[in-house]
Structure formats: structure tokens, C-alpha cells
C-alpha positions, 0 to 999 in steps of 0.5 A, spaced: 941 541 676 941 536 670 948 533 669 946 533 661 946 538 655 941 543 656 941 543 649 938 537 648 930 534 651 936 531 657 938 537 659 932 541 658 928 542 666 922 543 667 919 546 674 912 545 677 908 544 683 904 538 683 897 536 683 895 536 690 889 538 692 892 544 696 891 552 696 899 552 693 897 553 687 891 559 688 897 562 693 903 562 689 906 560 681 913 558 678 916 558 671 917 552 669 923 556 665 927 559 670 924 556 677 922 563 680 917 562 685 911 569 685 906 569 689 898 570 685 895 575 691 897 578 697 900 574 703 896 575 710 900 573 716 895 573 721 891 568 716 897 564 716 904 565 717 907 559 713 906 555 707 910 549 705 911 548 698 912 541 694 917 543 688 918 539 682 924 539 677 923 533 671 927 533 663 923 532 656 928 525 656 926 518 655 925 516 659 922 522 664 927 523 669 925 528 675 926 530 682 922 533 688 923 538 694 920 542 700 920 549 701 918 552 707 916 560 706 915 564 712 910 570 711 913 576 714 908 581 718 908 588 716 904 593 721 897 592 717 892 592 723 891 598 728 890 596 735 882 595 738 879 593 744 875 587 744 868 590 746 861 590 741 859 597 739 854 597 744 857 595 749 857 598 757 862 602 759 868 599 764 867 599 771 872 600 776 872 601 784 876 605 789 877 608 796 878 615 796 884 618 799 889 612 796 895 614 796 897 616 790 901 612 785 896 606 786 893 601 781 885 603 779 885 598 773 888 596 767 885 595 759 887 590 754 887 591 747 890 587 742 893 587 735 894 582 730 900 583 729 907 581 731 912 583 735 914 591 734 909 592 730 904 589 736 905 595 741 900 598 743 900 605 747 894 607 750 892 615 753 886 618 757 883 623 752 876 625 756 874 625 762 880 627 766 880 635 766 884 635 773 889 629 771 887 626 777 888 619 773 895 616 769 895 610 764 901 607 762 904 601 758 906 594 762 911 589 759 904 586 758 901 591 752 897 592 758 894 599 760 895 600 767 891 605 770 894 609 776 891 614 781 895 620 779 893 626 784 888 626 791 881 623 790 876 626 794 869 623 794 866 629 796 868 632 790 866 627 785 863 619 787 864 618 780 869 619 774 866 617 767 874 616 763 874 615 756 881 610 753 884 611 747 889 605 744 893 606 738 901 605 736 906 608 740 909 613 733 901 615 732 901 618 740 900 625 736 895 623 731 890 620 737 890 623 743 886 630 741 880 631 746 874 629 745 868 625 748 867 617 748 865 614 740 862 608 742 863 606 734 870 606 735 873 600 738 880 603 739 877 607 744 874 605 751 869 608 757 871 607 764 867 609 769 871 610 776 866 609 781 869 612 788 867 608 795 865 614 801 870 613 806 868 616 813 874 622 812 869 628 815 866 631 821 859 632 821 858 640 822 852 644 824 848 647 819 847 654 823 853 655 827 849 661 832 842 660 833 839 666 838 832 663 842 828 666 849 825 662 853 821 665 859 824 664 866 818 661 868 817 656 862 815 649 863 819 644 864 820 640 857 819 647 854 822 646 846 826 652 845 829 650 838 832 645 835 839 644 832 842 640 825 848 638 822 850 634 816 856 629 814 859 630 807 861 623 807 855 619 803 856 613 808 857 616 814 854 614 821 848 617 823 849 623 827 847 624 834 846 630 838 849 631 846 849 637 850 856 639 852 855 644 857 851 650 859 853 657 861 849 663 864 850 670 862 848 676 865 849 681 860 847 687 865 853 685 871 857 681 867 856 675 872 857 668 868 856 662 871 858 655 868 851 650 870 855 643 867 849 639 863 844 642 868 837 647 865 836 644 859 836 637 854 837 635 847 834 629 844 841 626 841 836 623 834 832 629 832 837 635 836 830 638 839 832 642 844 828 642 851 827 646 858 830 641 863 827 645 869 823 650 872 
């Protein structure tokens, strides 16, 4: 504000930026007339969130009388960036380990996406879109931005050692537009593959593969005699290896219906191989 007649050169402003050999002037304009201050091109927050103008006010005296002042602006952010995950296009999948038969409600994992953004426009959802057919896994949003992933049903490794999971991240008023089924796209970085490798756990008895076998052996056999041979199978992929013992022996007479219970004796099988041998004569 000067004090003297704006009709005359005394009174008469003019407004400018100086000639600093800053990016001000490429940035921003102002009339020398009114002193508005525009800007030339679009502002990017995430470039930079705050210029510090140098303003100068001078009249067409003589002698030149001027003034100067600073003016701070702060770009807004406007949500202008969707959220991606930091991986390259040709990157591996996520690999996570569990135990089978954890309880349910437990931490697999987590992923992180990221969003330049600020604020309530830095919210990032996140959604399981393929590979999760039986819904035996969750995935929420912590405090953090964080996708946490939970077990959600019973994980049996017997069923499957293996989960290929594929992880969507997108702003939490797009969750209708993005969670559509469909398999991994290794160029859209707002999407992840997860592979939940299933550690065996040794929750199952082993079970014969034949559980009645008939064999005849004569009465006068030779002692050592193989007779037959039994096999059994575990489930569990990291099950101890199985071994063979006989339990007990009963003789059957079908013609006088006598039975007699002969405890081990009559006959042997071998605890690796399950071949099963004549004990006596």
C-alpha cells in the first residue's frame, strides 16, 4: 500500500518477482497491475510441496521507492496416483511359509503398497482376486497400509502343499471396480503373486494299502517260508519312515470252529520291507 496519489507516478505500484535465478518464475506469474499471483503449469505435490516466493512491490517516483516480502505456498494434494506395489514386471512371486493345522485367525504374511499421495488419499485397500477358490485365506488393511494375510479356514497339506495367491491393491471407494476374478498380470504392478508354501506336519497314521490279504502256506513249509508281503503309506510328506511289527497270531479252524491265540509265535515280518516269513516248522 503507498500512501501517495495512485494518479500520479508516486502512487502507481508495480508487483514482480526478482531475478533470482530461481524456478519461480517458469512456476508462477503475477500482474504488475493487480498483484495476482497465477500459476503457469500444473503444480505436483508429490514433486515438491512447497515454493517460497519473493515479492516485489516498487512506484514510478523519483527517486524509485520499493518494497519486498515472502510468500510461502503450499500445494494441496489432490488423489492423482493410484496405488502399486514396488516389484519389476518381471518379478518372482512372494514367497510365504506355514505350518498346516494353525489356528485359524493367525498372521500368514503381510504386503505393502505404496501411494504418493497424502493423507486420506493414501489409503490403500487390498483384496485376494485368484487363488483363493475355497477362501481358506483373508487379507485386511492395518493402521499401517499394511495387507495383512490371515488364515481364514483349515489348512490341510494333504489337500494342497501349495497356494499360488494373487493380491490386488487399489483406493478403498474402487473395491467394486477391482476385485473382479481374474489370474495374476505380471505387468500390472497394482497386483502381487503370493505363493503359500504349506510345511507338512505329521498329523496322520500311516494305513495299509490292502487291509485283508488271504495267503496259504503248506503245513509242512520250511521254516523262513515268505508268505506274502504287506505295504502301508503315510500321507504326510515328511513322515517318519514306517515299520513293520507283527501283533499277534490267531489259528482258526473253520471245519470245528476252534480258535486259539498263538501271541507272536508261527510267523515273523520284517519291520522294513513288511515281508512276511514262516517262523516254524
Amino acid at each position: 500500500m503507498d500512501p501517495d496519489d495512485p494518479n500520479t507516478a508516486n502512487g502507481k505500484l508495480v508487483y514482480s518477482f526478482p531475478d533470482d535465478g530461481t524456478i519461480v518464475q517458469k512456476l508462477f506469474q503475477i500482474d504488475p497491475n493487480s498483484g495476482l499471483i497465477t500459476t503457469k503449469v500444473p503444480l505436483d505435490r508429490e514433486e515438491r510441496e512447497e515454493y517460497t516466493l519473493i515479492l516485489e512491490a516498487r512506484d514510478l517516483g523519483n527517486p524509485v521507492q520499493q518494497t519486498s516480502r515472502l510468500l510461502t505456498v503450499v500445494v494441496k494434494d489432490v488423489d492423482d496416483h493410484p496405488p502399486q506395489f514396488e516389484r519389476q514386471r518381471n518379478s518372482v512371486p512372494l514367497m510365504m511359509e506355514v505350518e498346516e493345522e494353525m489356528p485359524i485367525n493367525m498372521k500368514i504374511g503381510e504386503v505393502i503398497a505404496i501411494d504418493k499421495d497424502i493423507g486420506r488419499n493414501a489409503v490403500i485397500d487390498y483384496a485376494i482376486i485368484y487363488g483363493n477358490d475355497d477362501g481358506v485365506f483373508g487379507i485386511s488393511r492395518d493402521d499401517q497400509n499394511r495387507g495383512i494375510i490371515t488364515l481364514d479356514k483349515r489348512l490341510d497339506r494333504e489337500m494342497s502343499g501349495l497356494h499360488t495367491l494373487t493380491i490386488k491393491c487399489f483406493e478403498p471407494t474402487d473395491r467394486i471396480n477391482k476385485i473382479s476374478k481374474m489370474p495374476y498380470n505380471k505387468l500390472k504392478l497394482d497386483e502381487i503373486q503370493v505363493k503359500v508354501h504349506v510345511r507338512d506336519k505329521d498329523d496322520n497314521n500311516p494305513t495299509f494299502v490292502e487291509r485283508n490279504l488271504t495267503r496259504g502256506v503248506r503245513v509242512n513249509a520250511a521254516i523262513y517260508t515268505e508268505i506274502g508281503k504287506v505295504h502301508a503309506d503315510d500321507a504326510d510328506a515328511e513322515a517318519d519312515v514306517i515299520n513293520y511289527h507283527l501283533e499277534n497270531v490267531t489259528f482258526h479252524r473253520p471245519k470245528t470252529g476252534m480258535k486259539r491265540d498263538l501271541g507272536e509265535s508261527g510267523f515273523l515280518v520284517d519291520p522294513s520291507t513288511g515281508v512276511i516269513q514262516t517262523n516254524q516248522s
